[in-house]
C-alpha positions in Angstrom: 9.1 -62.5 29.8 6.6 -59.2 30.9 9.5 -58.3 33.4 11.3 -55.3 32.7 14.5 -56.7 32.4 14.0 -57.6 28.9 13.9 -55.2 25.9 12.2 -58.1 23.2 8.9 -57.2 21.5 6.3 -59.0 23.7 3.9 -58.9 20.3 6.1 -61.6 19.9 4.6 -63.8 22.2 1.1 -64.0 21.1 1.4 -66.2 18.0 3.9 -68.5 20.2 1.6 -68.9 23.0 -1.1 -69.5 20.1 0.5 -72.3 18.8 2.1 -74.1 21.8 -1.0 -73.8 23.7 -3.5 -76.8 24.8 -6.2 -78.8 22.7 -8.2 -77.9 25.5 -7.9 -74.1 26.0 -8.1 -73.2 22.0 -11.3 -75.4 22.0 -12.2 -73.1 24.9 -11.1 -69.9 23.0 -12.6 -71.4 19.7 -16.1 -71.8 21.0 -19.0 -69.9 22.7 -16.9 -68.4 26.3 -13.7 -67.4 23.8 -16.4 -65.3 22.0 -17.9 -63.7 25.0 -14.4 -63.1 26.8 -13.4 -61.7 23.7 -15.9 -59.3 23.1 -16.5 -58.2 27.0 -12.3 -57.4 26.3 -13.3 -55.1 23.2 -15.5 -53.1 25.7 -13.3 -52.8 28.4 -10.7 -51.5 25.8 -12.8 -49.5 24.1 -13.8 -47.5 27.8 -10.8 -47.9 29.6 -6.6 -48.0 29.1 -5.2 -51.2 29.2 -1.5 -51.6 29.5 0.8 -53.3 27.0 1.5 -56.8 29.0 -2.5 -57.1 29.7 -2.9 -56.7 26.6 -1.4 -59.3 25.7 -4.1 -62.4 26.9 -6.6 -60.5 24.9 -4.6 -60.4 21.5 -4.2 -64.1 21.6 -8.1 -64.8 22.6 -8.4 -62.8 19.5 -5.8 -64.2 17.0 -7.0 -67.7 17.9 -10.6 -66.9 17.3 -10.2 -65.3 13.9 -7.6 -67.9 13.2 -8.3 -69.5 10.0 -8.2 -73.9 10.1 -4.9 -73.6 8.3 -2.8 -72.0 10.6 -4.4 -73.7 13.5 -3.8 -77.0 11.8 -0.4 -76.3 12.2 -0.4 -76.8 15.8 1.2 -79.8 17.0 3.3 -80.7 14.2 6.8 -80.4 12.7 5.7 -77.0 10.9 4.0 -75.6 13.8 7.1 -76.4 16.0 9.4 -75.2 13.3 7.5 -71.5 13.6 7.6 -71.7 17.9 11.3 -72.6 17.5 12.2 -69.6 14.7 9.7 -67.5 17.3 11.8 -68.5 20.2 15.2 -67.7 18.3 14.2 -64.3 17.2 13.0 -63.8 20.9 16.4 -64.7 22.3 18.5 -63.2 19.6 16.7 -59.7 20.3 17.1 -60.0 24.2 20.6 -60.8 24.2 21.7 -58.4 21.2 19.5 -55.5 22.8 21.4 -55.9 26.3 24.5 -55.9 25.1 26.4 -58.3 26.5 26.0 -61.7 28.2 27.6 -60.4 31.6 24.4 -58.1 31.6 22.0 -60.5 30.3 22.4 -62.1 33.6 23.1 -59.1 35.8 20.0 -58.6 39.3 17.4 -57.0 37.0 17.7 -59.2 33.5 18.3 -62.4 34.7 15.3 -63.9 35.1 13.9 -62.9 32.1 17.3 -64.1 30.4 16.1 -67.8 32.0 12.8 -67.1 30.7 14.0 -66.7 27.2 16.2 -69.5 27.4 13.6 -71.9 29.2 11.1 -70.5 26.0 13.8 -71.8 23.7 14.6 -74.6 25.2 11.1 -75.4 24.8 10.6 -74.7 21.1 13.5 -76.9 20.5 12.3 -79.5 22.4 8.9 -79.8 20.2 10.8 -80.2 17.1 12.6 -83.3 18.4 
């Protein structure tokens, strides 16, 4: 999904990792290491230039710190997997609109992040089942 061969908004991504992620890594996140990670990120981003796909990792830290208990009660249930899947849609609507075509959505450079969009997809709809 970072590769260049797509042309989706990877801001995208955050609150779909957020929500499809592990009990055992937003615990993590949620509690005292999330909170040091997260703040030793604001100072390397406040000294240094991170690029857009690393900055990635540290937006969701962030959104699923200062996520309130309502949206992260939505994990795991037919809601939650009801946003991933619209998430996932919008993600593979954009890709395959922005390229053009399906014959280039598959050509050398694109086509692995045409699986990964599908496999994301594929994914999402598998929740909801």
């Amino acid at each position: 999904m970072l590769s260049k061969g797509t042309a989706i908004q990877k801001s995208f991504l955050v609150p779909l990792f957020a929500l499809q992620a592990p009990a055992s890594i937003v615990s993590w996140v949620k509690g005292e290491y999330g909170a040091w990670t997260a703040f030793f990120a604001l100072l390397v981003r406040l000294f240094y230039f991170i690029p857009g796909e690393l900055e990635l990792p540290f937006m969701a830290i962030l959104l699923l710190i200062v996520a309130p208990y309502q949206a992260m009660s939505l994990r795991g249930t037919q809601g939650g997997a009801a946003i991933s899947l619209g998430i996932a849609a919008y993600l593979a609507f954009q890709h395959f609109s922005r390229l053009g075509s399906l014959q280039r959505a598959f050509d050398q450079g694109s086509a692995i992040a045409s699986f990964a969009v599908m496999c994301i997809a594929a994914a999402a709809g598998l929740l909801i089942i």
